[in-house]
C-alpha positions in Angstrom: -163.3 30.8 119.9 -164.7 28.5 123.2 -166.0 30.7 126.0 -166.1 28.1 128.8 -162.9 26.2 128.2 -158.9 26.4 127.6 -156.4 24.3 125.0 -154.6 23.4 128.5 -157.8 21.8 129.6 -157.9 19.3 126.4 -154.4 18.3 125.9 -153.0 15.1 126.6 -153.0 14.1 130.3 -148.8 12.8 129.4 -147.9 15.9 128.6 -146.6 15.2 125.0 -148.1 18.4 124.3 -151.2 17.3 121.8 -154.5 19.1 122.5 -155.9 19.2 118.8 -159.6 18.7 119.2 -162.4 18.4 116.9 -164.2 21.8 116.1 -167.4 20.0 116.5 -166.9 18.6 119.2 -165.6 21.4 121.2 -168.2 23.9 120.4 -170.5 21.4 121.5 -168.8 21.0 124.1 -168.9 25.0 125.1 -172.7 25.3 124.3 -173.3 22.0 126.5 -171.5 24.4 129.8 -174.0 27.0 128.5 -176.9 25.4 128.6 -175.8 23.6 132.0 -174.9 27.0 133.8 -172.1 26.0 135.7 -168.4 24.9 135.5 -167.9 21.3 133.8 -164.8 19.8 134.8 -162.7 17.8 131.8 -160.9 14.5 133.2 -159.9 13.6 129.7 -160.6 14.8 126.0 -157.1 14.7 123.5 -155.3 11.8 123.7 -151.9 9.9 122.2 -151.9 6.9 121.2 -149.3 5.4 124.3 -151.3 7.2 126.8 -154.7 6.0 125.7 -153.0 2.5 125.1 -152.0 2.9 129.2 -155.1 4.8 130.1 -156.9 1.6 128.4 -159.0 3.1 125.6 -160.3 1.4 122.3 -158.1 1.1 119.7 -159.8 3.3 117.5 -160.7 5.5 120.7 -162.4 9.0 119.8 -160.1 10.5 122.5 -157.5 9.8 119.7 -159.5 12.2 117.1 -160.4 14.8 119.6 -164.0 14.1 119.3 -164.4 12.5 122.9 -163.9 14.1 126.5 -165.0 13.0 129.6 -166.5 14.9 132.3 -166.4 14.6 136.3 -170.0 14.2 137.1 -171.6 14.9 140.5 -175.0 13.3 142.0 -177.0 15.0 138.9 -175.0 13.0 136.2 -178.6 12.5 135.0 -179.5 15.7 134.3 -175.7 16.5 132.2 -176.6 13.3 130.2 -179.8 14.0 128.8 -178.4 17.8 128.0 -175.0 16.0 126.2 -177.9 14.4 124.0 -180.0 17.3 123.3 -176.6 19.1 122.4 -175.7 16.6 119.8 -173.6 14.1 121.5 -174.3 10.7 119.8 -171.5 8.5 122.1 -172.1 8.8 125.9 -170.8 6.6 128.1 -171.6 7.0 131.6 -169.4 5.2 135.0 -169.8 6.4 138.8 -168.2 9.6 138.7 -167.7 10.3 135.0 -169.3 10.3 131.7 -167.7 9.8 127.8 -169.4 12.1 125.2 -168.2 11.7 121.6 -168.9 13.4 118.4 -169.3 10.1 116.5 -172.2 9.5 113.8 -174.6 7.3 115.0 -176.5 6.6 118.8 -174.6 4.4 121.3 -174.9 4.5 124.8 -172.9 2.4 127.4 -172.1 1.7 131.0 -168.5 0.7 132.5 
């Protein structure tokens, strides 16, 4: 189904096994690595809800639903961004290092 990415590279980083993700967002997800012609590197997507209690996501994190991954981001985070938003991606959180993009319904941006 996904060209660019593997189940192993969305499960949970605990290792309980869960990697269900959101069609939608994964298939965004692969034609966002198209569009950006090279490798995207996925520091979290799936989560349980212990391990995003410890990893200190929201309570009603979209990690939780499989519509959320963050990426590793390089010096042209910039760039990645405003392609996550022409994909589709209507959450996008962006830190030093790493940005959030969710599947969720409407526009929100933020910094951490």
């Amino acid at each position: 189904m996904l060209k660019y990415f593997s189940q192993k590279e969305f499960a949970c980083k605990c290792g309980c096994g869960d990697y269900k993700m959101d069609e939608e967002t994964v298939l965004k997800l692969d034609r966002l690595r198209a569009l950006w012609g090279k490798p995207l590197i996925v520091s979290s997507a799936k989560r349980c809800p212990s391990h995003n209690k410890r990893a200190g996501g929201a309570i009603n994190s979209f990690h939780l639903y499989g519509a959320a991954i963050d990426l590793i981001t390089g010096p042209d985070q910039h760039s990645l961004i405003k392609l996550a938003i022409n994909v589709g991606f209507m959450g996008i959180g962006v830190a030093k290092g790493f940005i959030h993009i969710d599947t969720r319904l409407n526009r929100t941006d933020w910094t951490y």
